[in-house]
PyMOL Python script that loads the backbone (N, CA, C, O; Angstrom):
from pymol import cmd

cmd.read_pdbstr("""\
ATOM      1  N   UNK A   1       5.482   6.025  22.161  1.00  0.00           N
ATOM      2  CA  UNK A   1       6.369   5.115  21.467  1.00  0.00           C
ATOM      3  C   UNK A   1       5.643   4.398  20.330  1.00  0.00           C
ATOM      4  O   UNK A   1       6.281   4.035  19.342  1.00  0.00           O
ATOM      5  N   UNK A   2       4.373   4.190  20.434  1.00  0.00           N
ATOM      6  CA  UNK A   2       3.252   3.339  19.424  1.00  0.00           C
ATOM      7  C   UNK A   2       3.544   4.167  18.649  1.00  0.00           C
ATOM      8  O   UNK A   2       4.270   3.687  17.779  1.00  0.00           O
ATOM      9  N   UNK A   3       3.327   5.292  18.498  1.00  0.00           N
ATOM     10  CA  UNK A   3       3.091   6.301  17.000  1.00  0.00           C
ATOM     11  C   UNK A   3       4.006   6.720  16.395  1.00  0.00           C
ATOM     12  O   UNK A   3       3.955   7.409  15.376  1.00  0.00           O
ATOM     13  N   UNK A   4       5.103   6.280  17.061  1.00  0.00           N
ATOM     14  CA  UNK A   4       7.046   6.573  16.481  1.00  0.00           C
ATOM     15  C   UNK A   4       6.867   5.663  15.477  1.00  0.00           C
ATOM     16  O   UNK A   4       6.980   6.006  14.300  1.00  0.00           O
ATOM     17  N   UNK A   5       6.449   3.906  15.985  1.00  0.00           N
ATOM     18  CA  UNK A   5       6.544   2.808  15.409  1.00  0.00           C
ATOM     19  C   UNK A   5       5.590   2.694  13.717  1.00  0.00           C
ATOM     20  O   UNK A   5       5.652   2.219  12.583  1.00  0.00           O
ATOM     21  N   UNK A   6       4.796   3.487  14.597  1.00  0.00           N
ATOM     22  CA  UNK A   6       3.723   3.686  13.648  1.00  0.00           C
ATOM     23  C   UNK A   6       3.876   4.351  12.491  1.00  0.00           C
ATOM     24  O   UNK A   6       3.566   3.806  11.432  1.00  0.00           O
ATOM     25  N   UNK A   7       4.528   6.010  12.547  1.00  0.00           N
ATOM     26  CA  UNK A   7       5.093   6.623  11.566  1.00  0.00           C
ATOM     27  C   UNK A   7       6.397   5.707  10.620  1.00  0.00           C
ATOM     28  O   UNK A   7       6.489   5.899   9.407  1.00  0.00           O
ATOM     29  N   UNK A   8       7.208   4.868  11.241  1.00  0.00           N
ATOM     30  CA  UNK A   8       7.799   4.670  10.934  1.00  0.00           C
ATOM     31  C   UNK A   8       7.682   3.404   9.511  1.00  0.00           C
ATOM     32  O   UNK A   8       8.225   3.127   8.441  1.00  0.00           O
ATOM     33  N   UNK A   9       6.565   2.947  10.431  1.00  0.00           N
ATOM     34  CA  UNK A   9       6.129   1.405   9.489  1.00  0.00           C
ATOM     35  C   UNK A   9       5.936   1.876   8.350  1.00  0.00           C
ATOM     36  O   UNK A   9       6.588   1.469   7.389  1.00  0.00           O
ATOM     37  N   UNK A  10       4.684   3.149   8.202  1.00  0.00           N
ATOM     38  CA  UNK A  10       3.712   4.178   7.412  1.00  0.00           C
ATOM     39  C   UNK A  10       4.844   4.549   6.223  1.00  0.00           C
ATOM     40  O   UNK A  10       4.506   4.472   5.042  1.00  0.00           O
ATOM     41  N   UNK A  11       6.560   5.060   6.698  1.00  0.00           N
ATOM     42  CA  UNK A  11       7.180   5.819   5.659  1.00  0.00           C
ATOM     43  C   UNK A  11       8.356   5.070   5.863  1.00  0.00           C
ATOM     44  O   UNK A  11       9.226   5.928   6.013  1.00  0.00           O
ATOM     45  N   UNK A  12       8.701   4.334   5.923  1.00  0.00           N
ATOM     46  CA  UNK A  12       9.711   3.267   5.966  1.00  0.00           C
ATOM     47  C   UNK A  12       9.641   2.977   4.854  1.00  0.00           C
ATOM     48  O   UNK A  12      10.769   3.099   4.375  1.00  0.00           O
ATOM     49  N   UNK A  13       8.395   2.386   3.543  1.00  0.00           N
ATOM     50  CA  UNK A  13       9.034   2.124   2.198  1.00  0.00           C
ATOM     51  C   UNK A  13       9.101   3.031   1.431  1.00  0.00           C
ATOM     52  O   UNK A  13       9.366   2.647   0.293  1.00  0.00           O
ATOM     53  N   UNK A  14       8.899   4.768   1.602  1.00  0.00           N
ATOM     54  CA  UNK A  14       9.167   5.541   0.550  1.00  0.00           C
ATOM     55  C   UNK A  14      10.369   5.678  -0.416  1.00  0.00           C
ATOM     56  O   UNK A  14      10.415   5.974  -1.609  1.00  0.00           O
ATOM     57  N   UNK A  15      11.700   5.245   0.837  1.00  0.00           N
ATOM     58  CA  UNK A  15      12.848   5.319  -0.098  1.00  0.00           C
ATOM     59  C   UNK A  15      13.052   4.397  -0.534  1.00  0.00           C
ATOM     60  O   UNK A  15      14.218   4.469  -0.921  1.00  0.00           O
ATOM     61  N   UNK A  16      12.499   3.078  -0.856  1.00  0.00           N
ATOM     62  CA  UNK A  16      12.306   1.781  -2.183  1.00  0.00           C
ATOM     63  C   UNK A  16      11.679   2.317  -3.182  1.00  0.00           C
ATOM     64  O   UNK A  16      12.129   2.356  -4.328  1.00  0.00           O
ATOM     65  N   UNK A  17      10.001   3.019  -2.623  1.00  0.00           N
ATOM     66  CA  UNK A  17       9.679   3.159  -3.752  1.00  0.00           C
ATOM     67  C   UNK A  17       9.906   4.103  -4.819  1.00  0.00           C
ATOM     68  O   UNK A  17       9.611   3.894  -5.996  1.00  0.00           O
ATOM     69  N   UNK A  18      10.602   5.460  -4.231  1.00  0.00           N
ATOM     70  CA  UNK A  18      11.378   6.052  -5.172  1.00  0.00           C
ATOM     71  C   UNK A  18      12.642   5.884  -5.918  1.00  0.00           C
ATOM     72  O   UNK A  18      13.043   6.406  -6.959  1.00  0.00           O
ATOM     73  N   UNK A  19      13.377   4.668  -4.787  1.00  0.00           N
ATOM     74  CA  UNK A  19      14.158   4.375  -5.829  1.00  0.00           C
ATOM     75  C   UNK A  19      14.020   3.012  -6.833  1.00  0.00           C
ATOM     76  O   UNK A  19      14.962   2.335  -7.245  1.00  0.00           O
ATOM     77  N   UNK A  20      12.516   2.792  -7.121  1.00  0.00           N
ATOM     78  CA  UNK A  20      12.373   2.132  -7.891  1.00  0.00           C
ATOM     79  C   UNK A  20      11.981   2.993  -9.236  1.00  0.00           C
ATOM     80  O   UNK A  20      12.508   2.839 -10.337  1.00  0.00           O
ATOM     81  N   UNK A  21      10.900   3.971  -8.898  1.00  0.00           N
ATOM     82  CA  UNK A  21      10.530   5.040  -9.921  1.00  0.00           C
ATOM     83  C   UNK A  21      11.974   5.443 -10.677  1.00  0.00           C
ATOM     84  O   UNK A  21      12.260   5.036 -11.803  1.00  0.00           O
ATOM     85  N   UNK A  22      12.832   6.309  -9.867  1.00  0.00           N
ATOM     86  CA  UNK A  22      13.990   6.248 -10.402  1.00  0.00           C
ATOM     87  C   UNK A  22      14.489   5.841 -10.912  1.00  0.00           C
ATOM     88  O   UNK A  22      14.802   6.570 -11.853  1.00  0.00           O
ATOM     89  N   UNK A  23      15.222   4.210 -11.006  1.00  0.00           N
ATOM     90  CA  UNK A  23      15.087   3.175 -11.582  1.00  0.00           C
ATOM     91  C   UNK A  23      14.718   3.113 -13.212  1.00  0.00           C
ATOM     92  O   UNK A  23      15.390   3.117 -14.243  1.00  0.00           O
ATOM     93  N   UNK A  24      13.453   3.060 -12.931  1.00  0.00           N
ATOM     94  CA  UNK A  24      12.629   2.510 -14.092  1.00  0.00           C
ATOM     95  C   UNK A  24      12.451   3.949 -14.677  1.00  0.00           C
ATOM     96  O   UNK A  24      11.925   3.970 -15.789  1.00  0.00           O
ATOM     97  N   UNK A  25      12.844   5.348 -14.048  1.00  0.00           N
ATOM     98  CA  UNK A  25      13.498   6.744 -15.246  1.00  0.00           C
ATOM     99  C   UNK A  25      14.375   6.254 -16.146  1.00  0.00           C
ATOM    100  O   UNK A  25      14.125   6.029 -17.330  1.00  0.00           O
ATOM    101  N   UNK A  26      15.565   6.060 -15.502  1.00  0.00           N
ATOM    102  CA  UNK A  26      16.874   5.893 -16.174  1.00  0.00           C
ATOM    103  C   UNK A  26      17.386   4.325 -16.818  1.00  0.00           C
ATOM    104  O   UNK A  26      18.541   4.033 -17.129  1.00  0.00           O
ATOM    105  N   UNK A  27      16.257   3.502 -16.903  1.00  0.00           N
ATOM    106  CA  UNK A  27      16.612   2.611 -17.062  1.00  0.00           C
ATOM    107  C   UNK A  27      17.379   2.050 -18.509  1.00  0.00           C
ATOM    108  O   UNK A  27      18.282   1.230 -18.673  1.00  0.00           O
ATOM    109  N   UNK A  28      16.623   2.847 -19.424  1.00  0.00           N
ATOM    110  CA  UNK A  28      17.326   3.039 -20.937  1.00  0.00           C
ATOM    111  C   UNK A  28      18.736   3.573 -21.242  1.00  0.00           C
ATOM    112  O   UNK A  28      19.454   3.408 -22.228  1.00  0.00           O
ATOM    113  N   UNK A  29      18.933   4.317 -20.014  1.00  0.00           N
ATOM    114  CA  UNK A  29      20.421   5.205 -20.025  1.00  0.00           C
ATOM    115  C   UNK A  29      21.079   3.913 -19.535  1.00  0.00           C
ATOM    116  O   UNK A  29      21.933   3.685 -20.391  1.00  0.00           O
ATOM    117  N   UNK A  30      21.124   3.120 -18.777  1.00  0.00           N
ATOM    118  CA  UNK A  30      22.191   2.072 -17.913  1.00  0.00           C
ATOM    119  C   UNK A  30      22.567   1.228 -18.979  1.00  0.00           C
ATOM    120  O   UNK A  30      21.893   1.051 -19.994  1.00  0.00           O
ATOM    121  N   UNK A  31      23.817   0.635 -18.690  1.00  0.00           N
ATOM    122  CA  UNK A  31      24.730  -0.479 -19.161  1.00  0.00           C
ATOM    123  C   UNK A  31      23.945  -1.931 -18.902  1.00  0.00           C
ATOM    124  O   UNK A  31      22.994  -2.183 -18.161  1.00  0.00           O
ATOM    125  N   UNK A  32      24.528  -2.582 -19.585  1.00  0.00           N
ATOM    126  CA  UNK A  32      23.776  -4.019 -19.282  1.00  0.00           C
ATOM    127  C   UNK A  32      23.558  -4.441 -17.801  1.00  0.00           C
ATOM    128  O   UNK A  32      22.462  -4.886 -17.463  1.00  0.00           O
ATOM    129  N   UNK A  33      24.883  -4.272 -16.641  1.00  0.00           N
ATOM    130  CA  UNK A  33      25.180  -4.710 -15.684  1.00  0.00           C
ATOM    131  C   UNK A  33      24.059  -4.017 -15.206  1.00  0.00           C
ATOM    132  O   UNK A  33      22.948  -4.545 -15.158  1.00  0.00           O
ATOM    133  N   UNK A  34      24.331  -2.619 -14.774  1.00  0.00           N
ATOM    134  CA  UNK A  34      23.200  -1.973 -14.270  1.00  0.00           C
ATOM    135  C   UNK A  34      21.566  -2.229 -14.053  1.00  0.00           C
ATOM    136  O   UNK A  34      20.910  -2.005 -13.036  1.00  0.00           O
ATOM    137  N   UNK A  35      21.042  -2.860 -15.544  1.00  0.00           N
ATOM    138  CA  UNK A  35      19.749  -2.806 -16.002  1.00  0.00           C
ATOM    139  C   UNK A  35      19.638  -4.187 -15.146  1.00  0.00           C
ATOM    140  O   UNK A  35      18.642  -4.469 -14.480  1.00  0.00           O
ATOM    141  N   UNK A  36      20.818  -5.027 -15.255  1.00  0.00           N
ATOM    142  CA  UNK A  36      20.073  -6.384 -14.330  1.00  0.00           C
ATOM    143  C   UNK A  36      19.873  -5.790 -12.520  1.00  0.00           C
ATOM    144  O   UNK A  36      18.988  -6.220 -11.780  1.00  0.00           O
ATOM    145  N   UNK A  37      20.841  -4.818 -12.140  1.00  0.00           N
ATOM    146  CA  UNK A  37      20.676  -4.203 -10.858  1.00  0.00           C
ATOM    147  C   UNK A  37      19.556  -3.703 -10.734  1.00  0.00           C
ATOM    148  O   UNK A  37      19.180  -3.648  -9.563  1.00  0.00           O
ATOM    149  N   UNK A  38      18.805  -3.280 -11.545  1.00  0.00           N
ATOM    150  CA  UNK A  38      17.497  -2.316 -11.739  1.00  0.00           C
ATOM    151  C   UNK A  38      16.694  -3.392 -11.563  1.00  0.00           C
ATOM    152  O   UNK A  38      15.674  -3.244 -10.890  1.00  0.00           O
ATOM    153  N   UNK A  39      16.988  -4.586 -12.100  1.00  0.00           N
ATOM    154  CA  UNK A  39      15.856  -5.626 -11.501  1.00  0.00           C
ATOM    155  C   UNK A  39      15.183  -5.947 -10.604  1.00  0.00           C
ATOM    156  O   UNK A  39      13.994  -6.252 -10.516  1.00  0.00           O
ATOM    157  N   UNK A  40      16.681  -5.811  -9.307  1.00  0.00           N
ATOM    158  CA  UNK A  40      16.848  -6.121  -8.261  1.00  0.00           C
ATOM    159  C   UNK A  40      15.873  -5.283  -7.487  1.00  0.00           C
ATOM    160  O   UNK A  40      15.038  -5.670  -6.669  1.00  0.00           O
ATOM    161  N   UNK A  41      16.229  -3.601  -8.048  1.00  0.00           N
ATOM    162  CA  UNK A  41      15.353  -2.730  -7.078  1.00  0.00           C
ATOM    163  C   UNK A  41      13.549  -2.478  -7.981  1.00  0.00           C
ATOM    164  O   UNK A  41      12.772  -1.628  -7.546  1.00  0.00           O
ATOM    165  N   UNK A  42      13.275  -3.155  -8.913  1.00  0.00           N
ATOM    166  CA  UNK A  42      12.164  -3.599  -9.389  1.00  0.00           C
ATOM    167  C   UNK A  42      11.531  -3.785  -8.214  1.00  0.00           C
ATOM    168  O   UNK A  42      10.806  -3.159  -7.441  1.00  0.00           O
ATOM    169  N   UNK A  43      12.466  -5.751  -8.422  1.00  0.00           N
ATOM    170  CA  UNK A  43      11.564  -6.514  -7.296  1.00  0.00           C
ATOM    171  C   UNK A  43      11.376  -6.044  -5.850  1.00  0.00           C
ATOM    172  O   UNK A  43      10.401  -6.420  -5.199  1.00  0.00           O
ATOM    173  N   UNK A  44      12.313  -5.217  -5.341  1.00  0.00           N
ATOM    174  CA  UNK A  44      11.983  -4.515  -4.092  1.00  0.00           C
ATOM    175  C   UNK A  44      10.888  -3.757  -4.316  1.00  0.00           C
ATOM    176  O   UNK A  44       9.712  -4.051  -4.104  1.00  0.00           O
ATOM    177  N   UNK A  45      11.318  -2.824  -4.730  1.00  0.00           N
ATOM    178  CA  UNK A  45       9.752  -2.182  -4.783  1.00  0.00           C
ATOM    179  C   UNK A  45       8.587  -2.568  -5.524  1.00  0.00           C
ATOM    180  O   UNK A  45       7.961  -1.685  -6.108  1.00  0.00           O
ATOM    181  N   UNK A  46       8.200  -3.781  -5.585  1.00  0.00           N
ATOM    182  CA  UNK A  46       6.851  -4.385  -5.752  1.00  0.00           C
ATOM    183  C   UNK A  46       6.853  -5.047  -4.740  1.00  0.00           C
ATOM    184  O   UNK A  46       5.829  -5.238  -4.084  1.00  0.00           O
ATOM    185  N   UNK A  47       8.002  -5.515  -4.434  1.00  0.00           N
ATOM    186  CA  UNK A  47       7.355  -6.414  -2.809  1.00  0.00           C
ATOM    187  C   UNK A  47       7.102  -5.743  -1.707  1.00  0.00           C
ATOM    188  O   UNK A  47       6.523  -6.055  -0.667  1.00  0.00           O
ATOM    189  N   UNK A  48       7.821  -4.386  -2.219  1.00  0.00           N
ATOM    190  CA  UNK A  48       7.451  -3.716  -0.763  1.00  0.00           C
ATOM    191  C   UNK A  48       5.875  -2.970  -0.599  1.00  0.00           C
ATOM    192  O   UNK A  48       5.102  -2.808   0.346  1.00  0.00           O
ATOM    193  N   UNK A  49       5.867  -2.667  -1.863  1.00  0.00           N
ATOM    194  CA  UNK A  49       4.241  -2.230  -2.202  1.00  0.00           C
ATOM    195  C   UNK A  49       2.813  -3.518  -1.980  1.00  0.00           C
ATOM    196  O   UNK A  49       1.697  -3.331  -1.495  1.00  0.00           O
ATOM    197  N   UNK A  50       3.245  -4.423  -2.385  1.00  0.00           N
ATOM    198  CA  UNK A  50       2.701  -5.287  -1.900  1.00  0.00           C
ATOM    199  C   UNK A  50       3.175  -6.125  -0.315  1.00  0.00           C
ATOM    200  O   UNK A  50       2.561  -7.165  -0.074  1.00  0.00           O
ATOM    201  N   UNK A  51       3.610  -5.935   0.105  1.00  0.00           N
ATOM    202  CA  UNK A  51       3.534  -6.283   1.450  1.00  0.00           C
ATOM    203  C   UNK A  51       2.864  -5.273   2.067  1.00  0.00           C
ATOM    204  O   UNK A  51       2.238  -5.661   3.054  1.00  0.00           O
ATOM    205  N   UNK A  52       2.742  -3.636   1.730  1.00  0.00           N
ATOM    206  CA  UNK A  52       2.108  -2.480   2.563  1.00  0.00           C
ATOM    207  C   UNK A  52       0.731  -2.687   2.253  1.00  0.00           C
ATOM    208  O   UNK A  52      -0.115  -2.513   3.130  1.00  0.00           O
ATOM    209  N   UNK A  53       0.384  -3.076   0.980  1.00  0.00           N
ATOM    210  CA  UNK A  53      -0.903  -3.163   0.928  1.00  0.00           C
ATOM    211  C   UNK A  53      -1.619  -4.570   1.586  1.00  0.00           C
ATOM    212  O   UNK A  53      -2.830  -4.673   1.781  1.00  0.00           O
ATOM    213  N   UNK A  54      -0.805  -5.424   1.826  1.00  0.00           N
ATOM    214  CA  UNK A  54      -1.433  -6.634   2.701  1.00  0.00           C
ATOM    215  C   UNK A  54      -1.397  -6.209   4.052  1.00  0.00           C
ATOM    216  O   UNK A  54      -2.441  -6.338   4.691  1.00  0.00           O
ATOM    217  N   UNK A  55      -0.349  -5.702   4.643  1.00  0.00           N
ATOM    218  CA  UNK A  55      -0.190  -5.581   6.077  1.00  0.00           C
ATOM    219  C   UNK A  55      -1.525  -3.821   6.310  1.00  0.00           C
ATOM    220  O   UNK A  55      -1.538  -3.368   7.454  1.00  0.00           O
ATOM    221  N   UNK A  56      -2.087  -3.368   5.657  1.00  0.00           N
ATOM    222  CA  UNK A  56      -3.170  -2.165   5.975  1.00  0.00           C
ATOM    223  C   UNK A  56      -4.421  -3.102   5.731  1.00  0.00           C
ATOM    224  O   UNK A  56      -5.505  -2.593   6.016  1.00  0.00           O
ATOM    225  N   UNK A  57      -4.429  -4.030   5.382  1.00  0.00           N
ATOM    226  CA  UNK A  57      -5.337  -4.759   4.547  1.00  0.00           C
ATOM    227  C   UNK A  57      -5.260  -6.249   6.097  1.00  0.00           C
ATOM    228  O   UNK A  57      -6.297  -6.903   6.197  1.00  0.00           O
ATOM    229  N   UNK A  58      -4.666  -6.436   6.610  1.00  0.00           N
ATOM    230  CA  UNK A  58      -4.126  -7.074   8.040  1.00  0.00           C
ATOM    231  C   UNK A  58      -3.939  -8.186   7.358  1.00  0.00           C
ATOM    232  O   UNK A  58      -4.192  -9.140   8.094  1.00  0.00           O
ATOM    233  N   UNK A  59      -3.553  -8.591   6.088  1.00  0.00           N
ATOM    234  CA  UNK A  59      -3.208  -9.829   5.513  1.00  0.00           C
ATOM    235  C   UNK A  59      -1.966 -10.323   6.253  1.00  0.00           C
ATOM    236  O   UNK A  59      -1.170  -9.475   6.658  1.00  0.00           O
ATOM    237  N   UNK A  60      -1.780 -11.348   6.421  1.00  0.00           N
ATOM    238  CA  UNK A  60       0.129 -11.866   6.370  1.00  0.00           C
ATOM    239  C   UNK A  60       0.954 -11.581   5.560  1.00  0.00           C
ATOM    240  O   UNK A  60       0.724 -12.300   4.587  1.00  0.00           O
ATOM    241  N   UNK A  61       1.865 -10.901   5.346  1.00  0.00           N
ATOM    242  CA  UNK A  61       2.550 -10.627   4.517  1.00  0.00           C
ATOM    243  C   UNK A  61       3.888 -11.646   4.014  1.00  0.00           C
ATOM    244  O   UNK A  61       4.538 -11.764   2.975  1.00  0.00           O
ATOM    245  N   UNK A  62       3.892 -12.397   5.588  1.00  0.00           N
ATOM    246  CA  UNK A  62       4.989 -12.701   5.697  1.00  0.00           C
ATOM    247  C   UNK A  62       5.803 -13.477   4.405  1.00  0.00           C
ATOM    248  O   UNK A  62       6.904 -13.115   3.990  1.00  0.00           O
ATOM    249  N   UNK A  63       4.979 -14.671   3.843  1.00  0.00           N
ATOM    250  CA  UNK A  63       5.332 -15.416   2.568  1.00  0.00           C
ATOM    251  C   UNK A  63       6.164 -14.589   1.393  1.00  0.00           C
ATOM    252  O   UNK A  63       6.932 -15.109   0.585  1.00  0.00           O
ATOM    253  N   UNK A  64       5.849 -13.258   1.483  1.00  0.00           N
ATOM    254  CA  UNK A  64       6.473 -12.348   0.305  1.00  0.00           C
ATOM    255  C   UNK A  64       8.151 -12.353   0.243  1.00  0.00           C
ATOM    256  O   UNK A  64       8.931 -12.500  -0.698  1.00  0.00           O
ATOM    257  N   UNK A  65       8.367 -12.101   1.824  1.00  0.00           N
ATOM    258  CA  UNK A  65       9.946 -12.598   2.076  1.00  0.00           C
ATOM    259  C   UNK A  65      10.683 -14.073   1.279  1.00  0.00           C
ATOM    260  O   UNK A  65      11.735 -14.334   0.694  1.00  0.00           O
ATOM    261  N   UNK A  66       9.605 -14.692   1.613  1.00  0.00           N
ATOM    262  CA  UNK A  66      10.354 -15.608   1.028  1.00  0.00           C
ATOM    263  C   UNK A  66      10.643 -15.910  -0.286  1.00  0.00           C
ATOM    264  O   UNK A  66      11.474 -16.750  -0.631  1.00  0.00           O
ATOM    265  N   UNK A  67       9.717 -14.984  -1.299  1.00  0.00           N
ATOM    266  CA  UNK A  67       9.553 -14.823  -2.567  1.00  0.00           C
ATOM    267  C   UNK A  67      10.454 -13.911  -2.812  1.00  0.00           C
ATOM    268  O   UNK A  67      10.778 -13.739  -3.987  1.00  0.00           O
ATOM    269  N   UNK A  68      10.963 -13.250  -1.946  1.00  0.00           N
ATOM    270  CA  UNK A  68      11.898 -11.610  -1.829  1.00  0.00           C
ATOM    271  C   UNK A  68      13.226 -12.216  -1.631  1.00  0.00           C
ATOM    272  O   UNK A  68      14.077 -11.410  -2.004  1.00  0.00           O
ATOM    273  N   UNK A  69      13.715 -13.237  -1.224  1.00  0.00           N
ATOM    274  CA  UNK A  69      14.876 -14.080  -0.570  1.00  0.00           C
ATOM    275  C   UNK A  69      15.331 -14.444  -1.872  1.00  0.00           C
ATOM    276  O   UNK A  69      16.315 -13.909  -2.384  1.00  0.00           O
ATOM    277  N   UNK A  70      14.667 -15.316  -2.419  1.00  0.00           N
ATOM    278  CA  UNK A  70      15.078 -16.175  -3.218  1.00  0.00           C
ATOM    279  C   UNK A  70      14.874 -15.731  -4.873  1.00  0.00           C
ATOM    280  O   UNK A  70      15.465 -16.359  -5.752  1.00  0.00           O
ATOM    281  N   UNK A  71      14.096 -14.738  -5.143  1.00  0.00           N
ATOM    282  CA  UNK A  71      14.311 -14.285  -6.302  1.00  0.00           C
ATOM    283  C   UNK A  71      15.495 -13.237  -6.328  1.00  0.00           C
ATOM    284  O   UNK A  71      16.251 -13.217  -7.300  1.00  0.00           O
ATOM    285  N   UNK A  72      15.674 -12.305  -5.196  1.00  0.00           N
ATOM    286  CA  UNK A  72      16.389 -10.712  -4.671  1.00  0.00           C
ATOM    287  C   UNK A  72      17.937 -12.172  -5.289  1.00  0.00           C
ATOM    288  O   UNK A  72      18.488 -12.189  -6.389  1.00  0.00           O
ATOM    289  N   UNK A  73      18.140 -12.950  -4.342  1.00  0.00           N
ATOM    290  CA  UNK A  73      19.651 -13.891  -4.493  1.00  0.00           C
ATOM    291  C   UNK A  73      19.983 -13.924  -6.099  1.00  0.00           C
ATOM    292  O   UNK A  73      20.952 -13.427  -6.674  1.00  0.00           O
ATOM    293  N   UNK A  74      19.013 -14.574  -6.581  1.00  0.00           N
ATOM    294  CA  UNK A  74      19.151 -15.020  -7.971  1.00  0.00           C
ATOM    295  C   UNK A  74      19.460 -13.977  -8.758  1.00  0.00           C
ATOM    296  O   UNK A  74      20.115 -14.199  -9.777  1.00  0.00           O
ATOM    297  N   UNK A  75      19.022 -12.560  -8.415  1.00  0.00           N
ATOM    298  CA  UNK A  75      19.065 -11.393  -9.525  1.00  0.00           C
ATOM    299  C   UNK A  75      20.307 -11.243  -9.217  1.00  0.00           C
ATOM    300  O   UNK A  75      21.124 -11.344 -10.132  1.00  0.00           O
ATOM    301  N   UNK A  76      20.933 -10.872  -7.403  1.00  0.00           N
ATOM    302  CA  UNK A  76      21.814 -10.498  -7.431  1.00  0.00           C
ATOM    303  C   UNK A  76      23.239 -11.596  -7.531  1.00  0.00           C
ATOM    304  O   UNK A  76      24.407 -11.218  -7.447  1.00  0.00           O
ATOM    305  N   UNK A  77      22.908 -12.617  -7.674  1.00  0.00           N
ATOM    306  CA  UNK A  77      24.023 -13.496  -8.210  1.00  0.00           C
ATOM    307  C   UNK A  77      24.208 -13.714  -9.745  1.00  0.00           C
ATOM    308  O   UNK A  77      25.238 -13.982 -10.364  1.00  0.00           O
ATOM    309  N   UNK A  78      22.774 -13.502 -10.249  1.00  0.00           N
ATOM    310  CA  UNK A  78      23.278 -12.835 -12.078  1.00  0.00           C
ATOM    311  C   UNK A  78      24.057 -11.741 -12.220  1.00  0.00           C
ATOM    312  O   UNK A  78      25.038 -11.674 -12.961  1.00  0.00           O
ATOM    313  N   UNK A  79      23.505 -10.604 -11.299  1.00  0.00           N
ATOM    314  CA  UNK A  79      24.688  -9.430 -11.137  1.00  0.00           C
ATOM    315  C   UNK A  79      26.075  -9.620 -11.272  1.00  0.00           C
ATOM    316  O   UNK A  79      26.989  -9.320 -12.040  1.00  0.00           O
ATOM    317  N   UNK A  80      25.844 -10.327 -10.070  1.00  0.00           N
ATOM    318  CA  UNK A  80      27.717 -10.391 -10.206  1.00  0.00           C
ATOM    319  C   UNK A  80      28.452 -11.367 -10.800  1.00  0.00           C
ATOM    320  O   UNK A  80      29.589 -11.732 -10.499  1.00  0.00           O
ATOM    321  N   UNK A  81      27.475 -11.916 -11.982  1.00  0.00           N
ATOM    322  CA  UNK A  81      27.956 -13.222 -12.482  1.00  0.00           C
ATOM    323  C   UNK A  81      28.565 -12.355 -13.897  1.00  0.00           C
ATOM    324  O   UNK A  81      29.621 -12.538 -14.503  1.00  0.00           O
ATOM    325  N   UNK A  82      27.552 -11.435 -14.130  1.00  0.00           N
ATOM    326  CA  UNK A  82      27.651 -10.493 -15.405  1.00  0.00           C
ATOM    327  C   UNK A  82      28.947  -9.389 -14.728  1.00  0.00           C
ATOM    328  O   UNK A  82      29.526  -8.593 -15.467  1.00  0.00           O
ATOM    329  N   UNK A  83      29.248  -9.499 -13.307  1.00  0.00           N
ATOM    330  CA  UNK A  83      30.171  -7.975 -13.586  1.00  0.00           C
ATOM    331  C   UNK A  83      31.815  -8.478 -13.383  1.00  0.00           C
ATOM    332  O   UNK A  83      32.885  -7.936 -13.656  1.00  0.00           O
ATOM    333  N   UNK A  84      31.381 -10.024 -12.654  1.00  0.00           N
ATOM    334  CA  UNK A  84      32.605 -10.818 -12.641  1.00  0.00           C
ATOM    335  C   UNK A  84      33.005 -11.593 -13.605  1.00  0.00           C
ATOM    336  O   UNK A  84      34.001 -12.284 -13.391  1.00  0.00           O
ATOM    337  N   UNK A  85      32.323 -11.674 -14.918  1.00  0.00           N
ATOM    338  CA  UNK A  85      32.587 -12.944 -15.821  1.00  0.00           C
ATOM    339  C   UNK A  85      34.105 -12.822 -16.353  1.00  0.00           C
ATOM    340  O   UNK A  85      34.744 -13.849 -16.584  1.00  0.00           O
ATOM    341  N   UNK A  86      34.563 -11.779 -16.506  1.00  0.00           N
ATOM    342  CA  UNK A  86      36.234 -11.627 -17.178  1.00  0.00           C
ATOM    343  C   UNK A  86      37.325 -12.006 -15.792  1.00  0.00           C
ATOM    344  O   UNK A  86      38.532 -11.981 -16.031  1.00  0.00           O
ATOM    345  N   UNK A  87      36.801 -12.390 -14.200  1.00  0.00           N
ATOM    346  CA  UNK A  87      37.515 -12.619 -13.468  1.00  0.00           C
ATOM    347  C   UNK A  87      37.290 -14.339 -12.615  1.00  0.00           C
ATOM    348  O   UNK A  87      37.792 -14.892 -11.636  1.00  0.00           O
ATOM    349  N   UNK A  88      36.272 -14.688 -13.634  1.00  0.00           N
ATOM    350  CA  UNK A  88      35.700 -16.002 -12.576  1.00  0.00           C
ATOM    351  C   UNK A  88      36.191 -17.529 -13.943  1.00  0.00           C
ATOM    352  O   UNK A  88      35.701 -17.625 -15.068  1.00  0.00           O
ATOM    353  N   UNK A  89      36.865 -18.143 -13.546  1.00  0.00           N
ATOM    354  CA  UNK A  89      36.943 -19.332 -14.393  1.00  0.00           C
ATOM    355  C   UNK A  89      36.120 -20.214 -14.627  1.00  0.00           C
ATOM    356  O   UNK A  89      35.624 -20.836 -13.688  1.00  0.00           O
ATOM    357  N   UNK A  90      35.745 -20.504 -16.054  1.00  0.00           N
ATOM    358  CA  UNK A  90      34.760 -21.233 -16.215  1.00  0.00           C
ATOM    359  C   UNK A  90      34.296 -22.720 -16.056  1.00  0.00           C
ATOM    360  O   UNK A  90      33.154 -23.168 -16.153  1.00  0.00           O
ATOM    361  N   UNK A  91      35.676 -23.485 -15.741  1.00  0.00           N
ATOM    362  CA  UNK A  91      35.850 -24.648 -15.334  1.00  0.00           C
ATOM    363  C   UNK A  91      35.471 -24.684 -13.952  1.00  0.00           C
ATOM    364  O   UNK A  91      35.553 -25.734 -13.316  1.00  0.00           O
TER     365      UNK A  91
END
""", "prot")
cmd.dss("prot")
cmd.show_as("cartoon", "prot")
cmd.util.cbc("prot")
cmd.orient("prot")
């Protein structure tokens, strides 16, 4: 069961970090809305790269979350501030 957990920890962020590479391919092709979404999966995949390299490294990682919480909110409430603006009143 250790080495299930283990594999899992090990390749658990590959699909962030490709879909950050991805991302940052197509990022010139996307619409405005999009490119702020691309932010979003930016900041994932740097936090997730840096949390793997603290946690092999036996650092705490934990603080990154909270840097991951509160910036991840902010991008994604610009998101939908930019995809809702023709439906949200400004008053």
């Amino acid at each position: 069961m250790d080495e299930f957990v283990g594999l899992i920890n090990r390749f658990a962020s590959i699909p962030v970090l490709l879909s950050g590479i991805y991302a940052s391919w197509v990022y010139r092709k996307l619409g405005k809305e999009l490119k702020i979404f691309s932010y979003f999966i930016f900041l994932s995949g740097v936090i997730e790269l840096s949390s793997k390299i603290l946690w092999f490294q036996k650092i705490n990682n934990f603080p990154l979350l909270h840097l991951y919480v509160a910036a991840g909110f902010l991008i994604i409430s610009w998101f939908y501030s930019s995809i809702l603006k023709d439906y949200i009143n400004k008053k």
